[in-house]
Every structure is written in C-alpha cells, then in structure tokens.
FIKE-353138 format. One line per 3 residues: number of its first residue (from 1); their letters; for each residue x, y, z of N, C-alpha, C, O. Coordinates in Angstrom, 3 decimals, padded with zeros to 6 digits. Layout:
BEGIN
NUM) a) X Y Z X Y Z X Y Z X Y Z | ...
This chain:
BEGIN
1) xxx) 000.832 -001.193 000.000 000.000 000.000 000.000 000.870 001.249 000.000 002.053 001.158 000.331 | 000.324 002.427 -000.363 000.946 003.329 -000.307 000.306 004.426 000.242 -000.774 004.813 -000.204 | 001.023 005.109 001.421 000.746 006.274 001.953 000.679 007.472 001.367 001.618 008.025 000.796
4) xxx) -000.615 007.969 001.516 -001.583 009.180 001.095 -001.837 009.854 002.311 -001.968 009.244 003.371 | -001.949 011.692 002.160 -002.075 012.668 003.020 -002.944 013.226 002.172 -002.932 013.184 000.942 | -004.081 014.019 003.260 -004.930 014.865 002.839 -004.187 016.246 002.107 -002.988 016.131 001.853
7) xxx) -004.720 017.264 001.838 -004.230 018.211 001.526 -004.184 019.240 002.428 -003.834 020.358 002.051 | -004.587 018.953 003.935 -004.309 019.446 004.482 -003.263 019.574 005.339 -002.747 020.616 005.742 | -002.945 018.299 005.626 -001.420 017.685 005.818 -000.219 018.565 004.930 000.729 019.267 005.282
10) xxx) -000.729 018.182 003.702 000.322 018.207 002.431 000.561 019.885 002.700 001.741 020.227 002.620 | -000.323 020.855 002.976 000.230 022.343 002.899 000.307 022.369 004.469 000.402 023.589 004.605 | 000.329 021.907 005.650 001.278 021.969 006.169 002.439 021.862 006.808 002.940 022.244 007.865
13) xxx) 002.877 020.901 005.378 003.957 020.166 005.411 004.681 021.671 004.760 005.641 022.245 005.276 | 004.092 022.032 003.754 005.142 023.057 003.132 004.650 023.948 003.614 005.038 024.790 002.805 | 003.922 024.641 004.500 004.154 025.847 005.749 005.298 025.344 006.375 006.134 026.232 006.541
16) xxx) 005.635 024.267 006.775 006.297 024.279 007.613 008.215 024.642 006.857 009.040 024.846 007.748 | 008.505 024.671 006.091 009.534 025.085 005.609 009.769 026.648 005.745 010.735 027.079 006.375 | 009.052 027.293 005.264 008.893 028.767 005.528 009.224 028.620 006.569 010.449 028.713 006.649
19) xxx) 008.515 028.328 007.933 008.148 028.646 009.123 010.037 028.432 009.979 010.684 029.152 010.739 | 010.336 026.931 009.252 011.926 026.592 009.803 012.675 027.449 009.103 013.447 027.966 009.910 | 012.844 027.841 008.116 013.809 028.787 007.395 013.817 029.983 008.251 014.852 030.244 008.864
22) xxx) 012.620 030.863 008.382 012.480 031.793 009.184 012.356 033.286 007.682 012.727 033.325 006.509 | 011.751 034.121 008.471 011.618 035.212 007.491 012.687 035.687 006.710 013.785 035.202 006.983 | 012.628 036.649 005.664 013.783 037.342 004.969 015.017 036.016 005.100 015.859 036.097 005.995
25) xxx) 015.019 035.218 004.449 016.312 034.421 004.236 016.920 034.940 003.090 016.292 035.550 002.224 | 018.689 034.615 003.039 018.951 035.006 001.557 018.920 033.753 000.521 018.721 032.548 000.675 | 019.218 034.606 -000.644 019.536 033.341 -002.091 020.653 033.630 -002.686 020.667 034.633 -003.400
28) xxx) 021.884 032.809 -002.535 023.130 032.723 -003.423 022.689 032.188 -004.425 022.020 031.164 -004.286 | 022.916 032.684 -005.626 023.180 032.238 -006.975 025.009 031.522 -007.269 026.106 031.987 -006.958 | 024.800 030.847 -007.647 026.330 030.396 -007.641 027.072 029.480 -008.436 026.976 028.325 -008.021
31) xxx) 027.837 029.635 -009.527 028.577 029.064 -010.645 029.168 027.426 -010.000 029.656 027.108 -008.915 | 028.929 026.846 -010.925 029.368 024.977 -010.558 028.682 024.802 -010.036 027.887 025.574 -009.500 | 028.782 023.289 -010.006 028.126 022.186 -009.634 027.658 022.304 -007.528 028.416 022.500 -006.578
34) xxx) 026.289 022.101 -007.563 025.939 022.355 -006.208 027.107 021.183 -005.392 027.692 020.197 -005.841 | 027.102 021.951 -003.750 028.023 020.935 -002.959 026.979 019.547 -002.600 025.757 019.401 -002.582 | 027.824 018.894 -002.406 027.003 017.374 -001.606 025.847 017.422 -001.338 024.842 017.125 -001.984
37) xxx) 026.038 017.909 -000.094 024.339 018.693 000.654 024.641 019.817 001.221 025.796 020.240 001.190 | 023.646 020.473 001.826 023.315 021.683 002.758 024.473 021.835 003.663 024.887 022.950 003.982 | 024.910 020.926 004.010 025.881 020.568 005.518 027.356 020.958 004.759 028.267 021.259 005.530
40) xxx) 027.558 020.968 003.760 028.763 021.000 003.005 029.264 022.449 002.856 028.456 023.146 002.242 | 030.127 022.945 003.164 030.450 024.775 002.328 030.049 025.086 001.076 029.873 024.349 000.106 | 029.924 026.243 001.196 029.750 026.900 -000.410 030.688 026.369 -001.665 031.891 026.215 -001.454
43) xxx) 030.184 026.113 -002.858 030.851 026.489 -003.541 030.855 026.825 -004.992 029.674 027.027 -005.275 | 031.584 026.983 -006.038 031.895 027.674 -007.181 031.709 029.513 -006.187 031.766 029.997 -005.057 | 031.451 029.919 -007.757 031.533 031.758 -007.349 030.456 032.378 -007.201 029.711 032.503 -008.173
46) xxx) 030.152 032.853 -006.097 028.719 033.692 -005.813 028.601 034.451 -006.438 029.497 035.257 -006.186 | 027.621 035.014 -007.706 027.458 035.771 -008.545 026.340 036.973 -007.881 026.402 038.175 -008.139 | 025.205 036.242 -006.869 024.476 037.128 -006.421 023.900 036.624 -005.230 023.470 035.481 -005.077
49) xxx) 023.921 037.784 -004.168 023.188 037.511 -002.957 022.321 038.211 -002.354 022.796 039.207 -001.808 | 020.673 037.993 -002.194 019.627 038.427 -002.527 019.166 037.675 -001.318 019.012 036.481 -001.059 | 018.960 039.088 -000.507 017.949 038.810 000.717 016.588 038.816 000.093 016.364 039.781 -000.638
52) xxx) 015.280 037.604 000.289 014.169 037.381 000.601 013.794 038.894 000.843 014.595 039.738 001.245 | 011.825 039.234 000.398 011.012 039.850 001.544 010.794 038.997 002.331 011.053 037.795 002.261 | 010.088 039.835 003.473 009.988 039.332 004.670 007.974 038.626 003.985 007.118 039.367 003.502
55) xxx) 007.863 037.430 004.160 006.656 036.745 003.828 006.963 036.128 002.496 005.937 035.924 001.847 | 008.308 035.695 001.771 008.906 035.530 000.923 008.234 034.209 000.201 008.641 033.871 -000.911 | 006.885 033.255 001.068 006.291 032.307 000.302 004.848 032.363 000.950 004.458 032.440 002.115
58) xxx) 004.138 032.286 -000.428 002.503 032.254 000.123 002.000 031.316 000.698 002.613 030.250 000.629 | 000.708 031.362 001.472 000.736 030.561 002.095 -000.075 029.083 001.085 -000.852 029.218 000.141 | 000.413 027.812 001.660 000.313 026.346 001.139 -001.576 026.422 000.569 -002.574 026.707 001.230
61) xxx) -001.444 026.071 -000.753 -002.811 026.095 -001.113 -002.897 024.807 -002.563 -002.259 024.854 -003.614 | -004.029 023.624 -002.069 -003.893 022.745 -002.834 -002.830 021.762 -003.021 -002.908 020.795 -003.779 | -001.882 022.050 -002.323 -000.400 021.036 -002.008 000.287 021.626 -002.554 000.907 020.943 -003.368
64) xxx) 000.674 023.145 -002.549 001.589 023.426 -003.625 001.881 024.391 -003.016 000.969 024.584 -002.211 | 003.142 025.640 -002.852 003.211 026.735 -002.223 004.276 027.671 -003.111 005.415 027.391 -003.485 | 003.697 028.561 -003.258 005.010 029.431 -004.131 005.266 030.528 -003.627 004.715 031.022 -002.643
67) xxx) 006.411 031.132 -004.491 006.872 032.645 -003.957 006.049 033.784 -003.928 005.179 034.090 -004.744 | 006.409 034.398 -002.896 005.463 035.473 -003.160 006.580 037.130 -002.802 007.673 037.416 -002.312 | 005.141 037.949 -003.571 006.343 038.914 -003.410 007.473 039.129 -004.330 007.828 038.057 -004.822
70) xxx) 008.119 040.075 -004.711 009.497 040.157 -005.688 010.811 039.737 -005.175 011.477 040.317 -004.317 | 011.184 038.346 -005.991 012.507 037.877 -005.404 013.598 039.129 -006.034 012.679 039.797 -006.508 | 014.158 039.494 -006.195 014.966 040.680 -006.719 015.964 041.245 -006.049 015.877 041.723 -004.918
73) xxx) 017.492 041.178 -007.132 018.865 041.494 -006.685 019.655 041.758 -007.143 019.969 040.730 -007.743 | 020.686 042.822 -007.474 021.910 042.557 -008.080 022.918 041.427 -008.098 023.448 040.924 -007.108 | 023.096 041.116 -009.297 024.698 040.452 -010.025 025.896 041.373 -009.009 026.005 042.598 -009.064
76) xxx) 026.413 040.810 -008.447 028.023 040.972 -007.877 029.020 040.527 -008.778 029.807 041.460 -008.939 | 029.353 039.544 -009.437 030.195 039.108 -010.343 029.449 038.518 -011.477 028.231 038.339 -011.499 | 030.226 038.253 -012.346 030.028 037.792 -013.588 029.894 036.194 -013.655 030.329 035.636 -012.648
79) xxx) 029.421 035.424 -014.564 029.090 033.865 -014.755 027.704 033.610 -014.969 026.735 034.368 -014.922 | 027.826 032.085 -015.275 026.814 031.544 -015.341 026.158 030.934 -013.722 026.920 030.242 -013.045 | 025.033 031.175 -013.298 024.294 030.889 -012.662 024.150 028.710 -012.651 023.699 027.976 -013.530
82) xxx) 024.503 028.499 -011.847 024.131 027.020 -011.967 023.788 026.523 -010.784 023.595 025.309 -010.851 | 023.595 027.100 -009.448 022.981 026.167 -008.431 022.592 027.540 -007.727 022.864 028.648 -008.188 | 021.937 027.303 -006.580 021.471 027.880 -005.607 021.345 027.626 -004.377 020.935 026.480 -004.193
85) xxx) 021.581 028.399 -003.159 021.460 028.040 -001.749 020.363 028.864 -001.303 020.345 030.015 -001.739 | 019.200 028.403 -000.311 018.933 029.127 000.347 019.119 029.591 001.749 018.663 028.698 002.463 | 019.605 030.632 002.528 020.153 030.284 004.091 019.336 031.257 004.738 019.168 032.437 004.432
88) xxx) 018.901 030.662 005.581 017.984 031.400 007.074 018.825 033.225 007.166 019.716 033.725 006.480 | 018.166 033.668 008.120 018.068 035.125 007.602 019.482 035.205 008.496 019.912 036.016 007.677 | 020.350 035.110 009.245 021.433 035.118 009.561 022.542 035.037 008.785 023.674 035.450 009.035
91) xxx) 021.939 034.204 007.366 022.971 033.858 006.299 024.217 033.111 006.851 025.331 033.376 006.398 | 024.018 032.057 007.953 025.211 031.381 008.387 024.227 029.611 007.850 025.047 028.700 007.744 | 023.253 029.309 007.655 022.751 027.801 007.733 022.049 027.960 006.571 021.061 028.684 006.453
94) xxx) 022.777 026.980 005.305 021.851 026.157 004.348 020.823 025.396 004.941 020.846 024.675 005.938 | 019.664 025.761 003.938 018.590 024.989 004.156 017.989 024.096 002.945 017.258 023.106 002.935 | 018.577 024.828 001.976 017.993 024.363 001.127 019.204 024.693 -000.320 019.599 025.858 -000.351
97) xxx) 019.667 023.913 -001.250 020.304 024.322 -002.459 019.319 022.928 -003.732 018.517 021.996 -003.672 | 020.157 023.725 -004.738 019.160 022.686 -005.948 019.881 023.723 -007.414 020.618 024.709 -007.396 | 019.319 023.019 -008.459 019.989 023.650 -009.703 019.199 025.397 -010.141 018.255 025.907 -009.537
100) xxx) 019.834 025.903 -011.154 019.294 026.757 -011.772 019.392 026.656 -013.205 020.444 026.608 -013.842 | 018.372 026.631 -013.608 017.926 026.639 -015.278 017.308 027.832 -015.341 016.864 028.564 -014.456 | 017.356 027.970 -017.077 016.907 028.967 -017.757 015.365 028.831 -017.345 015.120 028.039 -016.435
103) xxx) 014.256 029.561 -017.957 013.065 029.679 -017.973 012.548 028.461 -018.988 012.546 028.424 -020.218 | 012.146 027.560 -018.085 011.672 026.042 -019.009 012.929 025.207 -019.050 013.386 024.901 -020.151 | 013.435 024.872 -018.109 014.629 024.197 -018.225 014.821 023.236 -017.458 015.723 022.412 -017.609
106) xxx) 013.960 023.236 -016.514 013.469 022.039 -016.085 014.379 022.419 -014.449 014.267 021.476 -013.666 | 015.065 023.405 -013.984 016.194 023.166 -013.295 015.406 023.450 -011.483 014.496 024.205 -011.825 | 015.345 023.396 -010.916 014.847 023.724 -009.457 013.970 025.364 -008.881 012.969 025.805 -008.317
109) xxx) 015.440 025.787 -009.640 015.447 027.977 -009.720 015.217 028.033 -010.962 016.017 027.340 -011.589 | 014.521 028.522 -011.552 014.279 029.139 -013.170 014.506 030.635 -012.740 014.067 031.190 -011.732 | 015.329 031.183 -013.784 015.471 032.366 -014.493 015.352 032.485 -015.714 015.267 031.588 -016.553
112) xxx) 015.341 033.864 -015.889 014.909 034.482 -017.245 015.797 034.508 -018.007 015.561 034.555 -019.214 | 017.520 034.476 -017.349 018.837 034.668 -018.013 019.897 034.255 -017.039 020.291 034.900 -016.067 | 020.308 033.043 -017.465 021.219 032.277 -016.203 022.889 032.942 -016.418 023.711 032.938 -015.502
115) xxx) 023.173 033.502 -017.833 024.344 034.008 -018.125 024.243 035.913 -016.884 023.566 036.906 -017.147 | 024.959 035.752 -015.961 024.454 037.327 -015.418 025.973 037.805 -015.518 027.008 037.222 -015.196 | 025.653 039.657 -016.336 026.677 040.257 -015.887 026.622 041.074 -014.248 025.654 041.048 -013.487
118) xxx) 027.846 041.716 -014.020 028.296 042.279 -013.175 027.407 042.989 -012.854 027.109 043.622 -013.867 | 026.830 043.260 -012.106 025.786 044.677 -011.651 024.314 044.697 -012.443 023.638 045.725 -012.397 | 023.882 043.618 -013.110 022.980 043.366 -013.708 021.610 042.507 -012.754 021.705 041.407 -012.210
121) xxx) 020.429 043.390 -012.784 019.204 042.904 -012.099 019.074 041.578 -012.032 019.983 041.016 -012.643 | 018.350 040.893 -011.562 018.074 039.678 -011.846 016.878 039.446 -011.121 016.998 039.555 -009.901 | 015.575 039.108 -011.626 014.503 038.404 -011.043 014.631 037.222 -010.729 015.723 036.849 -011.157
124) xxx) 013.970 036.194 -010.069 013.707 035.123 -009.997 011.935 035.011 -010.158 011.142 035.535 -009.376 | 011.496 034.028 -011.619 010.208 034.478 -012.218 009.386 033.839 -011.401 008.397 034.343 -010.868 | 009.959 032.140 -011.213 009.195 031.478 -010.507 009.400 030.472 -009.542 010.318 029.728 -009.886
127) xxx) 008.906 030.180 -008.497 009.475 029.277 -007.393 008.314 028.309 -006.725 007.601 028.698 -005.799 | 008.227 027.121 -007.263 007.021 026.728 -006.470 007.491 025.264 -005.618 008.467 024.687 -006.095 | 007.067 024.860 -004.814 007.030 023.512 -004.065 005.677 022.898 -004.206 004.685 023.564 -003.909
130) xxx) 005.578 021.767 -004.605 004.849 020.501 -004.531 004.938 019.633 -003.614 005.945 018.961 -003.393 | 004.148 019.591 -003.153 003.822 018.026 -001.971 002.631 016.729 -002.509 001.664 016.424 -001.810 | 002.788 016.390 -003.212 002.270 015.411 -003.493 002.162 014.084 -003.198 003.230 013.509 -002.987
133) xx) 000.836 013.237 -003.104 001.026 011.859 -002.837 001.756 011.435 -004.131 002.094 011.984 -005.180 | 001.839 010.253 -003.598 002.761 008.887 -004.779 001.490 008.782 -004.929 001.027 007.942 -005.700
C-alpha cells in the first residue's frame, strides 16, 4: 500500500519550511556544480546575494506553495548561474540548495537569463514547491 495525506497535511507540510527557514532568508546564486548537501560549504563563485522579503512564500494552497512577493537582486560578479542556496536570515545555515535553469529548463530555480553580468538585475520568475502523494 501506499501512503496518502490529505491536503491538508500536504500544505502543512510546506508551511512548515517557511516557518523553519524563518523570514527574509537570503539566495546565493552560484557558478558549478551544487556541494554534496546543505551541511557541506559553499561552492563555485557567488554571482548574487539576494535577501528574501519578509513573507517571501505564500501561504500552502492545494499542495503546492510558491513565492510570493518580488525575489529581486543585483549580479556581484560575472558567470553563469548554476545552483542555488537558500540560508535562514542570519545567512550562516543552508537549508535548502538545488539547480538553476533557464526559464523552461526544467532546473529547481528558473530564471529568465542564467548568463548574469556584473551589476545586472536579476529576477527570480518562478518558485514553487509541490507536496504530493505517490
């Protein structure tokens, strides 16, 4: 058999991430291959670091929860964008990293333009979590 959760379970399973991360966390953008896990140091080159608003994900609706609010930041250095961290608002604890793809790219973080120059804006368009049964 396989274990099934209501949907009420399921969103607040993903409240509860928000809730452990804690408000205003930041987002490294960051060249190479993500580390091991969370527990591991940074690495390749931080291209951009982009504090969260404060309420930075809506709340869990239908099993699914997305960003809310404008993710938005300057480029610090130059590169390609290829992974991402997210760290609690202290910016000392990963909580979360995963890839970055272009827009339709299948990658974790979608952007609009994963090549970023130096001092160049950068949105993040879309961010959603799924909780789904098997």
């Amino acid at each position: 058999m396989t274990v099934q959760h209501s949907v009420t379970v399921r969103n607040a399973r993903l409240d509860a991430i928000e809730a452990a991360i804690g408000t205003q966390p930041y987002l490294d953008l960051r060249t190479g291959a993500q580390p091991a896990n969370c527990a591991a140091a940074d690495s390749g080159t931080e291209l951009a670091h982009i504090q969260l608003p404060s309420d930075w994900m809506a709340a869990a609706s239908s099993g699914t929860k997305s960003k809310s609010r404008t993710w938005s930041g300057t480029a610090g250095a130059a590169g390609t964008a290829e992974h991402y961290r997210l760290k609690d608002s202290t910016d000392t604890t990963c909580h979360e990293q995963g890839s970055v793809t272009a827009d339709g790219g299948g990658g974790d973080l979608e952007l609009d333009n994963v090549v970023l120059a130096n001092g160049q804006t950068i949105t993040v368009s879309t961010w959603t979590y799924t909780e789904g049964n098997p």
